[in-house]
N, C-alpha and C positions, 0 to 999 in steps of 0.2 A: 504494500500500500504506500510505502513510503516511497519508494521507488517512481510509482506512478504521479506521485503528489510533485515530485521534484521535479522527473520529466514536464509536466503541465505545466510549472513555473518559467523552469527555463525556455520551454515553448513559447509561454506568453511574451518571454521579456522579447524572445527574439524576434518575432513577428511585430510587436510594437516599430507603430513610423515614425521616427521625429520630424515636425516640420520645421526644415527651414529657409527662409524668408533672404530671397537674394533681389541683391539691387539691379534697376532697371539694366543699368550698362556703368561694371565700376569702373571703367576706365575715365567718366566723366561722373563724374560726383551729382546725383538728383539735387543739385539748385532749385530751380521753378520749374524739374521736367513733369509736366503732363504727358501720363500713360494716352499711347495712341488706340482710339478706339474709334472717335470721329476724327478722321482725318480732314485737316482744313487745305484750301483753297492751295493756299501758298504752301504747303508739304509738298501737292501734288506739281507744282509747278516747279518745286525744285527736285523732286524726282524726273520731271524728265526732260528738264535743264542738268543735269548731275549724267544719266545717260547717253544722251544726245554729246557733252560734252567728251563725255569719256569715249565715245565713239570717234569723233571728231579727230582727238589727240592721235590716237591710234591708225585712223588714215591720214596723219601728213604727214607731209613730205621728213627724210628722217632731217634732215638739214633746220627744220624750224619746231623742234619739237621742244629744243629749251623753252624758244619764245612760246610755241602753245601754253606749254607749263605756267610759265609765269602771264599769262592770261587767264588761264581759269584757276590760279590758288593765292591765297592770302597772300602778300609780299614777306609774313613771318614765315607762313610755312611754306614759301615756297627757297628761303635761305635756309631753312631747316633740314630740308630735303635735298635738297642740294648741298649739304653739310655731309649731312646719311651718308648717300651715295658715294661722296670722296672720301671718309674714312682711311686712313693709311694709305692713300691712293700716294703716286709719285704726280701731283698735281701740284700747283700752286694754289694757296691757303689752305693744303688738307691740313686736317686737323685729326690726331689720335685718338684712339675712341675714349679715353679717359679725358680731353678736352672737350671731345661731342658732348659727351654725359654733361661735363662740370657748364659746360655753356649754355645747356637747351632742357638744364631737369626743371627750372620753376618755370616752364612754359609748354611743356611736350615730355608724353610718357613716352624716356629716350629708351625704352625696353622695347616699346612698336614701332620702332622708325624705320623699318628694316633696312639698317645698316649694311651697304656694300649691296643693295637691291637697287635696282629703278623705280622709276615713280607707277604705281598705281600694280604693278604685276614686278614677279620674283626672277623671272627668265628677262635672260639679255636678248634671245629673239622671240620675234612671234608673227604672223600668218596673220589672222584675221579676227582681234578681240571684238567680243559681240558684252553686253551688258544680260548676262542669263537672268540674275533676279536683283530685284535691287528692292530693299521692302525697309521702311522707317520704325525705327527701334523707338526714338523717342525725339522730342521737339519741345523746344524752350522759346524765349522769347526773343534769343538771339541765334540758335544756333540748330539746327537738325541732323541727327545721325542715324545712317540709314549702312542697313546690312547687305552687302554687296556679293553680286560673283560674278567676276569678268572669266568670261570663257573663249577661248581658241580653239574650234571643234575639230581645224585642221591637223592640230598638233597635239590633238586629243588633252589639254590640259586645263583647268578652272582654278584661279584664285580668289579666293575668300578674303575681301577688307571689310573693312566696318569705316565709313567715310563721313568726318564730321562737314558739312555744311555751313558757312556763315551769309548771314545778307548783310551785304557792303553798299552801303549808295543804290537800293533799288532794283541791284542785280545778287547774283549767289557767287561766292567763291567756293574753291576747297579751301578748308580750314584746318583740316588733319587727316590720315588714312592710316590705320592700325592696322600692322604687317605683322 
């Protein structure tokens, strides 16, 4: 009997769920995010300002693709990423990853910056990036961050960002892209 009484117990314990309670996206700390459920006017218009753009970047010419960059992203994050990128590179103003870090932590989680990547995808070439899903995680009253997957079907590959949004004068920038 005892047997059975104990088996039951530690049954119960182990089937017990704990819940618990995760934040929207810790990467950006819930300020004023309001959970998406009604998505508003301007979410949808920078999702497919955010697509359209990433498309865009990806068909030009490979000669102007700095300048694209620095057309569609913050002027912080677009030195930030361009910081990333040259990490220990034999370039001028690279910078080691111990001064990436010490330069861009109170502004950018320098864990996602994908160091030594390009911008937006992890491969040095690619064929034909299409924007597979791109779906809003949460939106504040400055900034929107939306769950990404740019796909290459021809080179069979999908990258997964999580891409912050800001509205700058009217229009959207990139504001961040967690690699």
């Amino acid at each position: 009997m005892k047997k059975i009484l104990i088996a039951s117990v530690l049954m119960m314990a182990a089937c017990k769920e704990e819940k618990k309670e995760t934040p929207i996206h810790p990467e950006f700390p819930p300020k004023e995010v309001v959970k998406v459920e009604n998505k508003s006017t301007e979410s949808e218009e920078a999702k497919k300002w955010l697509e359209t753009s990433i498309e865009n970047y990806f068909n030009s010419d490979l000669g102007s693709l700095d300048k694209e960059m620095q057309r569609i992203t913050t002027k912080d994050y677009y030195e930030y990423k361009t910081d990333a990128m040259n990490v220990d590179m034999d370039v001028d103003r690279s910078l080691t990853e111990k001064e990436f870090q010490d330069k861009w932590k109170g502004k950018f989680d320098t864990g996602k910056a994908g160091i030594g990547y390009g911008f937006l995808i992890t491969a040095q070439d690619w064929d034909k990036i299409k924007v597979s899903t791109c779906h809003l995680i949460s939106e504040s009253k400055t900034d929107m961050l939306f769950d990404t997957v740019l796909s290459d079907e021809n080179l069979k590959a999908e990258y997964p960002v999580k891409i912050k949004i800001a509205k700058e004068n009217d229009s959207f920038l990139i504001a961040d892209v967690l690699q």
